[in-house]
C-alpha positions in Angstrom: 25.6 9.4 33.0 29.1 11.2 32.7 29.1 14.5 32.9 31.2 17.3 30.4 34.2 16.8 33.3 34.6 13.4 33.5 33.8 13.1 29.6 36.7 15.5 28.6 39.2 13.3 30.5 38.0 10.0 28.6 37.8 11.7 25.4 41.1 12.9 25.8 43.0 9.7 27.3 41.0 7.8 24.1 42.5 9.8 22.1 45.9 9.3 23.3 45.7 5.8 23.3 44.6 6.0 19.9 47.3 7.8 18.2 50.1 5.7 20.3 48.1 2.7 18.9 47.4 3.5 15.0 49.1 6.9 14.8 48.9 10.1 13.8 46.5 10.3 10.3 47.2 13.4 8.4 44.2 15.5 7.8 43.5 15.8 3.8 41.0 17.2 2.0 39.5 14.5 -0.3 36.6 16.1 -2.2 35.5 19.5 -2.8 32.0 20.1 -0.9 29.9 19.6 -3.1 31.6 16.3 -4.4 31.9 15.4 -1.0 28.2 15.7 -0.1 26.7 13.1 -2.8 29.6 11.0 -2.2 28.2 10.7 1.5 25.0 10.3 0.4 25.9 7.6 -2.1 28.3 6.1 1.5 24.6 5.7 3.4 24.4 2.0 4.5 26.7 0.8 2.1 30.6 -0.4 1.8 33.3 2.1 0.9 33.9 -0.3 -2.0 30.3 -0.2 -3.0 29.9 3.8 -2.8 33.3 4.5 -4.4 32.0 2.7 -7.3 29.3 4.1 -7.8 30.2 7.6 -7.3 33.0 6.4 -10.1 30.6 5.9 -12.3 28.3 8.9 -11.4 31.2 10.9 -12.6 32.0 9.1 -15.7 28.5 9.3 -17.0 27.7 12.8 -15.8 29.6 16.1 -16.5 28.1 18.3 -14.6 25.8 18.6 -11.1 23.2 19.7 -13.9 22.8 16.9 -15.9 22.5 14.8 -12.8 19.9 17.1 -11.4 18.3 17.0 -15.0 18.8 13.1 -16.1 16.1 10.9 -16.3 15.2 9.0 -12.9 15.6 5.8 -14.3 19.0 6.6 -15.3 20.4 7.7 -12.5 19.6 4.7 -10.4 20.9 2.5 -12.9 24.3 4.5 -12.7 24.4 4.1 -9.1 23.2 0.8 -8.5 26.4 -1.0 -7.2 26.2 1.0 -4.3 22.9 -0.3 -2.8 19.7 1.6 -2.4 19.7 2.9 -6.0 16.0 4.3 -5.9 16.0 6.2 -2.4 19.9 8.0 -3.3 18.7 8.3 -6.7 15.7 10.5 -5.5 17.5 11.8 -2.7 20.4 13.3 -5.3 18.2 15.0 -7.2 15.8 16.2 -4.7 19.4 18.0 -2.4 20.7 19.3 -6.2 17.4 20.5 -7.0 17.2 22.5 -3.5 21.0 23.9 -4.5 19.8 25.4 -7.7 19.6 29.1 -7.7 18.0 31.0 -9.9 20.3 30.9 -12.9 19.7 27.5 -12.7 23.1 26.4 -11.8 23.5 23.9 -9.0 25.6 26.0 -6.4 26.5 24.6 -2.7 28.0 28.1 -0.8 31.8 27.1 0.5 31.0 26.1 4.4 34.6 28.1 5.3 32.8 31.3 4.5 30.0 30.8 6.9 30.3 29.9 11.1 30.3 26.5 12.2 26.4 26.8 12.7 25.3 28.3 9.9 27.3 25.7 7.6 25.7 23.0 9.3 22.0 24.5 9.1 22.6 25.3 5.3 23.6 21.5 5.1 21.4 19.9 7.2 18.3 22.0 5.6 19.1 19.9 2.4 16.4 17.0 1.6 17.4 14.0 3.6 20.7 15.3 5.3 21.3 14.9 8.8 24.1 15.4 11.1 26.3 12.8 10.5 26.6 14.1 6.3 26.6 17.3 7.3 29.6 16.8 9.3 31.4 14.4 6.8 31.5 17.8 4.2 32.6 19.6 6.5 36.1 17.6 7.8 36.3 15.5 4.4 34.9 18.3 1.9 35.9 21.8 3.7 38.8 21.4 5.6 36.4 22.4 8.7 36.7 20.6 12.5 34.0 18.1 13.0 33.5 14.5 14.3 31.0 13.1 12.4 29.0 10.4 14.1 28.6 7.0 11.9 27.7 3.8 13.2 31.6 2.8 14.1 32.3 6.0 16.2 28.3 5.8 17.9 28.9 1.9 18.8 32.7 2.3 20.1 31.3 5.4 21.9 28.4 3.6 23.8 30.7 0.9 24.8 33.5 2.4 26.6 31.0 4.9 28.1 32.2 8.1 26.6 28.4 8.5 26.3 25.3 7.3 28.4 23.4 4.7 27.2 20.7 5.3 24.4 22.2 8.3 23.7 21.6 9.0 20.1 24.3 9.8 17.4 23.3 13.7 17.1 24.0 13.7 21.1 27.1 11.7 20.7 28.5 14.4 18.3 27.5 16.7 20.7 29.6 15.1 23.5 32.8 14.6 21.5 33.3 17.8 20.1 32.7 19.4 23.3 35.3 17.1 24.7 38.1 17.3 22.3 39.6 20.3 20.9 38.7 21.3 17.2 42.5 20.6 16.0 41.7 16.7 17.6 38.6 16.1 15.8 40.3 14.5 12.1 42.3 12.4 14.2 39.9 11.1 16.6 37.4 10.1 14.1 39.3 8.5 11.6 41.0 6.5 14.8 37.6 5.7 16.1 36.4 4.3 12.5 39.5 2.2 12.4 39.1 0.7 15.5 35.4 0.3 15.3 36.1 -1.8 12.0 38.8 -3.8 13.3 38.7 -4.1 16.7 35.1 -3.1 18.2 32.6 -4.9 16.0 29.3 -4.6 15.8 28.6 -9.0 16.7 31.7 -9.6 18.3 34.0 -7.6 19.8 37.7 -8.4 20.0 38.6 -7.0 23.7 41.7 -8.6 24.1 43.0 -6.8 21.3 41.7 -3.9 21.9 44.3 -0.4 23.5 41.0 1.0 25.1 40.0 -2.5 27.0 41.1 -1.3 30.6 38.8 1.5 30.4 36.1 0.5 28.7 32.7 0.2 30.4 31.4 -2.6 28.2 35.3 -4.5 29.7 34.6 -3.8 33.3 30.9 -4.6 33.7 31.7 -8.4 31.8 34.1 -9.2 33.5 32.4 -7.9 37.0 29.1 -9.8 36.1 
């Protein structure tokens, strides 16, 4: 199992290799918080294509977090239906802006740049149905706030170059890379990960030759030694 020493020098040279390979991605804001957390919810096993719409349409039907919270069931999956599990987001939505009403009855998610790094995500992650990974998405996407969240691209590439031991969950994962990489690295390393995860590092088969990472990589090594 690597330990935080050894992990903080792979993290880091991956890192490198990345930017020298796909660059330097600037670090924007794309949604505020709140927009940014049903958007990730509406992401959840689908394509970016497929949530995009859908969110799209979430907005042009609904103006307000209110009348979502408020609109009948039925409704709401229909309006979100192109981007795949209709019935479980549909609840899901209304249950987390249901839990963010206060007592005026306005839907109200508190800004996570006012609050530490833990108590942002424990307000987040105390929401029905959010875990880590969302928790972490409104935080660098929605709040301008370091994180690295953990989706399936960044948790697969992870396992196979060994950054992380094997079996190591994605909550552990997130762990391990943000205590490896300084905050300022975290936008960059993710959205470098996701890339090459998508392009290069796929889930069936993998294109190692192509890949900047390949004379590092534990998955590399133990092939071509077996």
């Amino acid at each position: 199992m690597p330990d935080g020493s050894s992990t903080r020098l792979f993290a880091r040279w991956v890192h490198r290799r990345l930017i020298a390979h796909y660059g330097q991605p600037t670090w924007e804001t794309r949604y505020a918080p709140m927009e940014e957390l049903i958007g990730t919810i509406l992401s959840q096993h689908t394509s970016d294509v497929n949530s995009e719409r859908a969110f799209a349409a979430l907005m042009a039907i609904y103006t307000s977090w209110e009348a979502v919270r408020d609109a009948p069931l039925e409704q709401l999956i229909e309006t979100i239906r192109s981007g795949g599990l209709a019935v479980v987001k549909a609840h899901r939505i209304q249950a987390v802006l249901r839990a963010l009403t206060d007592d005026d009855g306005r839907v109200r998610l508190a800004d996570p740049r006012g609050m530490t790094r833990t108590q942002a995500v424990a307000t987040l992650t105390r929401l029905p149905g959010v875990g880590r990974k969302t928790a972490a998405c409104v935080l660098l996407f929605g709040s301008h706030v370091p994180a690295i969240p953990v989706d399936t691209h960044v948790h697969r590439v992870a396992l196979r170059l060994g950054l992380v031991a094997a079996r190591t969950g994605p909550d552990a994962t997130e762990d391990a890379l943000e205590a490896a990489l300084p905050p300022s690295d975290y936008y960059a390393f993710h959205v470098n990960m996701i890339r090459l995860g998508r392009e290069v590092c796929k889930a069936p088969r993998p294109r190692c030759a192509a890949c900047p990472l390949s004379t590092r990589c534990a998955s590399v090594v133990e092939s071509r030694a077996s």
